[in-house]
DOLUMVO-333170 format. One line per 8 residues: number of its first residue (from 1); for each residue x, z, y of N, C-alpha, C. Coordinates in steps of 0.1 Angstrom, whole numbers, padded with zeros to 4 digits, always signed. Example, Ala and Ser with C-alpha at 12.3 -4.5 7.8 and 13.67 -1.06 7.14 Angstrom:
! residues 2
1	+0132/+0078/-0057/+0123/+0078/-0045/+0132/+0078/-0033; +0128/+0071/-0022/+0137/+0071/-0011/+0129/+0079/+0000
***
This chain:
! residues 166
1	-0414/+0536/+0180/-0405/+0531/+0190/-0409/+0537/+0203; -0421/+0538/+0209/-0425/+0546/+0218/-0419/+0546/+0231; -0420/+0532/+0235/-0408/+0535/+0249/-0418/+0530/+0261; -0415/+0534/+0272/-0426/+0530/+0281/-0415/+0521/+0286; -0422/+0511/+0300/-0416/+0506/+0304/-0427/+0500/+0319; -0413/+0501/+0330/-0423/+0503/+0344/-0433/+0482/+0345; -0437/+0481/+0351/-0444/+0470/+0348/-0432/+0458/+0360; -0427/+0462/+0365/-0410/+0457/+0371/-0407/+0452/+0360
9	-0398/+0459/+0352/-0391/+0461/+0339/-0395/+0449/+0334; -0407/+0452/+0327/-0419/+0440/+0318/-0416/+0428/+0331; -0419/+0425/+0336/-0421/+0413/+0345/-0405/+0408/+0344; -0394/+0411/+0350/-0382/+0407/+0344/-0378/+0405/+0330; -0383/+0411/+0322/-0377/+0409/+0308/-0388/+0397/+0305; -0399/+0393/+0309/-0405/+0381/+0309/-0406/+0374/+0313; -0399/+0372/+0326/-0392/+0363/+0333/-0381/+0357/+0327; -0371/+0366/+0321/-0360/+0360/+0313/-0364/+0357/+0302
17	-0370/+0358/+0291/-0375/+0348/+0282/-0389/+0332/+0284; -0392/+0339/+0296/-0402/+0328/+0297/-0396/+0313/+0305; -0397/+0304/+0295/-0380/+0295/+0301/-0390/+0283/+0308; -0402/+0282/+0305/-0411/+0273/+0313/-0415/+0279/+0327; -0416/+0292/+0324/-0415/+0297/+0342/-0432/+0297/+0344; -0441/+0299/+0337/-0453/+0295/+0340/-0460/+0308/+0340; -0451/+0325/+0336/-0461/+0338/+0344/-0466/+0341/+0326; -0465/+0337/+0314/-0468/+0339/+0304/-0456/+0335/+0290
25	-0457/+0347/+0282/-0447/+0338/+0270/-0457/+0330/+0259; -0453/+0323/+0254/-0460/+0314/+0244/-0451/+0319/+0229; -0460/+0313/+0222/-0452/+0318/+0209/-0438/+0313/+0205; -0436/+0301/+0212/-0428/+0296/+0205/-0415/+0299/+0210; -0416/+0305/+0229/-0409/+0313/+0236/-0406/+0324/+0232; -0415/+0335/+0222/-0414/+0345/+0219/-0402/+0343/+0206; -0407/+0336/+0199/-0396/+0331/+0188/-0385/+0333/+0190; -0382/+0321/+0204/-0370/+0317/+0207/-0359/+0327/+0211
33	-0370/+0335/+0218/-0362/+0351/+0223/-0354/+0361/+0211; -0361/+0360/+0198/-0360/+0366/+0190/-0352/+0365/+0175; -0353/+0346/+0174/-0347/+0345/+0163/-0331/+0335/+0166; -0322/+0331/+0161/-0314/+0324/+0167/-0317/+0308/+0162; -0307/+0300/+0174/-0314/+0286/+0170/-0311/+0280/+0161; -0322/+0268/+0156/-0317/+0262/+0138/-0308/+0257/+0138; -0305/+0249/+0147/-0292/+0237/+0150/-0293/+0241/+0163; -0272/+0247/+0161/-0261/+0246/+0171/-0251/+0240/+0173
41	-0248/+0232/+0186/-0233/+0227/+0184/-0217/+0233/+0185; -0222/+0245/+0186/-0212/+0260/+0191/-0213/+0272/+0180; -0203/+0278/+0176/-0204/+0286/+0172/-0211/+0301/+0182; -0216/+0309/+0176/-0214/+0321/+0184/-0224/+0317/+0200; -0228/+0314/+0198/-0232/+0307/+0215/-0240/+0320/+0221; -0234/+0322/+0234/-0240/+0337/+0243/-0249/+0329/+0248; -0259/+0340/+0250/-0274/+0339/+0256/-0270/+0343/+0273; -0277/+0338/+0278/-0278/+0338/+0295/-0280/+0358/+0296
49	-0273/+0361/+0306/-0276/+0374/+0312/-0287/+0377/+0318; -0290/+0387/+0315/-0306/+0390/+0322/-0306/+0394/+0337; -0311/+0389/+0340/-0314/+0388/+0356/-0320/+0403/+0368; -0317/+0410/+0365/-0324/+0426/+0372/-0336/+0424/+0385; -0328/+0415/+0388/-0335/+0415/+0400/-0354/+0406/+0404; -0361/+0415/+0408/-0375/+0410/+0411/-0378/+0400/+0416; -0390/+0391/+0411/-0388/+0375/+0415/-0407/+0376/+0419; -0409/+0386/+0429/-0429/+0380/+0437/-0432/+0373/+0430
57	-0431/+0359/+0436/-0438/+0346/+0430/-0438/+0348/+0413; -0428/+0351/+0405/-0435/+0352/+0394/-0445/+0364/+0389; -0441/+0372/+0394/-0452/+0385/+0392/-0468/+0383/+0397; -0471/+0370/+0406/-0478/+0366/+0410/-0485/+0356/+0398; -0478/+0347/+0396/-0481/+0338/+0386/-0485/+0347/+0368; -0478/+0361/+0368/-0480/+0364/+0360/-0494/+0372/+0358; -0495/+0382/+0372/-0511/+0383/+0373/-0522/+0373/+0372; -0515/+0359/+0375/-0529/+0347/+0375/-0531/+0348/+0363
65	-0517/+0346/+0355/-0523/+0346/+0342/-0531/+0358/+0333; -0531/+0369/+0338/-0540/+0378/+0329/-0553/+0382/+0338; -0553/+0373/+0351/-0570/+0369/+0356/-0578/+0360/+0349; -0569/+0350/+0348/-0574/+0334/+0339/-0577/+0341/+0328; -0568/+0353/+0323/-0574/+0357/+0304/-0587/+0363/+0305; -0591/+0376/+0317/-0599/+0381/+0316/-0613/+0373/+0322; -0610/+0363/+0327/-0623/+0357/+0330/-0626/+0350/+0314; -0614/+0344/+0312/-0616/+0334/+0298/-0627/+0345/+0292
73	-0619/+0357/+0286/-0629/+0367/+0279/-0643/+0369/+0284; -0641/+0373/+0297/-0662/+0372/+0301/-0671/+0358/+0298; -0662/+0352/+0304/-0667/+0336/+0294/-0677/+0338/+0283; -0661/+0340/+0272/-0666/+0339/+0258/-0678/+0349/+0257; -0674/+0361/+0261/-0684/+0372/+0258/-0704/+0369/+0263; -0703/+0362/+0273/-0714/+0357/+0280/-0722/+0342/+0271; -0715/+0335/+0268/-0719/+0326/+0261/-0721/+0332/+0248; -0713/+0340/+0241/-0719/+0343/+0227/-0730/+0353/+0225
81	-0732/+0364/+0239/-0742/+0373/+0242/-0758/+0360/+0245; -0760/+0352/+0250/-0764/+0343/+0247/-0770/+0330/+0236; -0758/+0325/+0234/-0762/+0315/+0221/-0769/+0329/+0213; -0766/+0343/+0213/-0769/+0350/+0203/-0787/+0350/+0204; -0790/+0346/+0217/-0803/+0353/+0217/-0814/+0336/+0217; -0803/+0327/+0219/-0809/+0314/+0218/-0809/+0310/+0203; -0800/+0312/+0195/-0797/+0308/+0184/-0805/+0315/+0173; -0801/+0330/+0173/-0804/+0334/+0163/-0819/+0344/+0162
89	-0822/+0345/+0174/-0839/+0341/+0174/-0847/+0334/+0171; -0855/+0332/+0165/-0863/+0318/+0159/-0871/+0315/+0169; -0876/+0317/+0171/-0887/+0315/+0185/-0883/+0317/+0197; -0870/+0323/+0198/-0863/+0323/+0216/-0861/+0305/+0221; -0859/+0302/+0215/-0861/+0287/+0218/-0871/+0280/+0225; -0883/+0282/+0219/-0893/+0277/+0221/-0899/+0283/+0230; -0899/+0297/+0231/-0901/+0305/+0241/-0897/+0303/+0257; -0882/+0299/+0255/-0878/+0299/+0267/-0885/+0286/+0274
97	-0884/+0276/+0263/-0892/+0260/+0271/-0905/+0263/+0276; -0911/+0271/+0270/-0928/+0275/+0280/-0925/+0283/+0291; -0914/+0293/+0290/-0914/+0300/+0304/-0906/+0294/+0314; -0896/+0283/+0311/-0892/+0272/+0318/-0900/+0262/+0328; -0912/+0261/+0316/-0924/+0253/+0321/-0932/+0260/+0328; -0933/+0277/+0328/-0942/+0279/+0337/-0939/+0282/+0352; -0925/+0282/+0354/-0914/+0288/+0365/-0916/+0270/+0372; -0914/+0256/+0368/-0910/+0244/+0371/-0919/+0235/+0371
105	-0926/+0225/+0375/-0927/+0213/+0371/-0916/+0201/+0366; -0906/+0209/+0371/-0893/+0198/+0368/-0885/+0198/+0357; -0878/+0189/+0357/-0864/+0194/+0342/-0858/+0201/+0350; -0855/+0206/+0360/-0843/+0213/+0367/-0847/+0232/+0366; -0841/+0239/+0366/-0840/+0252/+0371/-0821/+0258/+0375; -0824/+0267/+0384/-0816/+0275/+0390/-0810/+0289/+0381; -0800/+0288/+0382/-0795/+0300/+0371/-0801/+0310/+0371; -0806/+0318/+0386/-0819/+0328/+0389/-0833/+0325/+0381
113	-0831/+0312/+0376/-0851/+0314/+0371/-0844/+0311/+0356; -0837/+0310/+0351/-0825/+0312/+0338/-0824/+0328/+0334; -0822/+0335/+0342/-0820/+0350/+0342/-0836/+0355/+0338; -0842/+0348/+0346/-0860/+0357/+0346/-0867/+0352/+0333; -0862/+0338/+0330/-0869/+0332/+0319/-0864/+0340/+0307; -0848/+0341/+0303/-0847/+0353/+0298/-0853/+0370/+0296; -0853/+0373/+0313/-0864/+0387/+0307/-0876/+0384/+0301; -0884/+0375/+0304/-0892/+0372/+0300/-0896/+0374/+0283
121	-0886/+0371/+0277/-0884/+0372/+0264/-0876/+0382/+0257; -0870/+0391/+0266/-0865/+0406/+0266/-0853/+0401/+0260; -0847/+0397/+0270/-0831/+0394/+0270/-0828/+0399/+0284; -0819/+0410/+0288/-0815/+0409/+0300/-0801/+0406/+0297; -0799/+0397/+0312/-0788/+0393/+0312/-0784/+0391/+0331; -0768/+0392/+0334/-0764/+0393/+0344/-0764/+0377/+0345; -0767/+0377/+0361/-0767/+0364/+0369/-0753/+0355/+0368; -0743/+0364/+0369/-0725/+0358/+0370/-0724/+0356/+0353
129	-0730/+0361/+0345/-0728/+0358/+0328/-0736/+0343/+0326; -0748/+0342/+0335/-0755/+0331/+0334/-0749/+0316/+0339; -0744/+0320/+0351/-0737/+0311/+0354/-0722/+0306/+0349; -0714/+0318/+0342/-0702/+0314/+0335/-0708/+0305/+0322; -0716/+0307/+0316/-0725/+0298/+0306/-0728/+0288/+0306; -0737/+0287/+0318/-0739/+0271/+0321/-0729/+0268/+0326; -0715/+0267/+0333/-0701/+0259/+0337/-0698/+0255/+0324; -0695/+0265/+0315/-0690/+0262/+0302/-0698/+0253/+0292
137	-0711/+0251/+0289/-0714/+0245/+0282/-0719/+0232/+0294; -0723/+0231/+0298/-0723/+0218/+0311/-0715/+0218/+0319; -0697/+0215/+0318/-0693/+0211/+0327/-0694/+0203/+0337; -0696/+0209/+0349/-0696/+0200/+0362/-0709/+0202/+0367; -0718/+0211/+0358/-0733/+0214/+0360/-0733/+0221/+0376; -0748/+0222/+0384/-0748/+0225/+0397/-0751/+0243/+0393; -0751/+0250/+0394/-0759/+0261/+0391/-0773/+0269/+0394; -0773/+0258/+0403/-0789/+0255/+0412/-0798/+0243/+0408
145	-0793/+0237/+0401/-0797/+0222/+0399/-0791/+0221/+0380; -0803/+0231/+0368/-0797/+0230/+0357/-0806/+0222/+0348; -0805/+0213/+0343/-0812/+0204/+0330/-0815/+0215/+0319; -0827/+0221/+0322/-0830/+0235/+0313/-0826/+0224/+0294; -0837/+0215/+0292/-0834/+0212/+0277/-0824/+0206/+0274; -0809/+0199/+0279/-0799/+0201/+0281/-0790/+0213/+0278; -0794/+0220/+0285/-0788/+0236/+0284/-0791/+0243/+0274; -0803/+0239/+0266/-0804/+0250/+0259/-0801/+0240/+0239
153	-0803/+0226/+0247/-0795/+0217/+0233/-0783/+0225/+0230; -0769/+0220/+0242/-0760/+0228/+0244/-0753/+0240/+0237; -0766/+0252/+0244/-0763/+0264/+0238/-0766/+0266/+0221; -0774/+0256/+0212/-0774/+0258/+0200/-0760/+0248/+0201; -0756/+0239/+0202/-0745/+0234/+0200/-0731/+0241/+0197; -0730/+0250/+0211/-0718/+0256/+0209/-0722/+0269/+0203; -0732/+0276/+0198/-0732/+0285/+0190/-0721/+0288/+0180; -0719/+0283/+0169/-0708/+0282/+0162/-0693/+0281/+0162
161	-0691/+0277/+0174/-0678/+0281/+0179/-0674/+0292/+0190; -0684/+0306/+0189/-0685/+0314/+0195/-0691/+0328/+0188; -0695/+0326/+0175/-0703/+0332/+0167/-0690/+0342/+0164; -0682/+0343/+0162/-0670/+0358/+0160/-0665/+0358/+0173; -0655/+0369/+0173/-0647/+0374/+0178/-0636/+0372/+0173; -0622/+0363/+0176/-0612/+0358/+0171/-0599/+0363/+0171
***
């Protein structure tokens, strides 16, 4: 089929099927666009005219939505790069609680001594991966202020609902 289409174009033709208005189609929108409805009280019933004209605000909302995807995806990618090295290391675990212990006297650390306790055990990992990790498995967590054994209960926790790629 091979047709291009200007990213205008796309934004209008998704604008007119997207009937919640919310910058994304859902499946069930996609459906709706595509198949006719089960129960009608009309024969024949015309569909609304497509609308040509460019609407900002939704091209805006529609970019939110594929920022919100692309972070969702570093998310995922960060936590599973992770639990991988918490989980399925046998001794990364243990490891990390002594070099936790040697960085702290406290339960607390900072996502920076989270990153180093890491190399320590030859994981490198980026500082913004560290902290998209700890939000997600400790919501509401400080990123300066982290319950290391907390965090690392946690990260075996959600291991398994992160273990593929979906």
């Amino acid at each position: 089929w091979g047709f291009q289409l200007s990213e205008e174009d796309s934004l209008v033709l998704m604008r007119h099927f997207d009937t919640s208005k919310d910058g994304q189609l859902s499946y069930n929108e996609f459906c709706d666009a595509l198949l006719d409805e089960d129960y009608t009280t009309e024969m024949l019933k015309s569909r609304p005219m497509l609308d040509k004209n460019s609407d900002a605000r939704y091209a805006q909302r529609a970019h939110g939505k594929v920022e919100e995807r692309v972070e969702t995806e570093k998310v995922r990618a960060a936590v599973r790069a992770m639990g991988d090295v918490v989980y399925r290391h046998t001794q990364a675990f243990m490891k990390l609680f002594k070099e936790f212990g040697k960085v702290t006297h406290r339960d607390t650390v900072t996502c920076t001594q989270i990153v180093q306790a890491f190399e320590q055990i030859g994981a490198l990992l980026e500082l913004d991966d560290v902290i998209r990790t700890v939000l997600f498995v400790l919501p509401g967590a400080d990123p300066n202020n982290v319950k290391y054994k907390d965090f690392l209960k946690a990260m075996v926790a959600s291991y398994h609902d992160f273990s593929a790629v979906r």
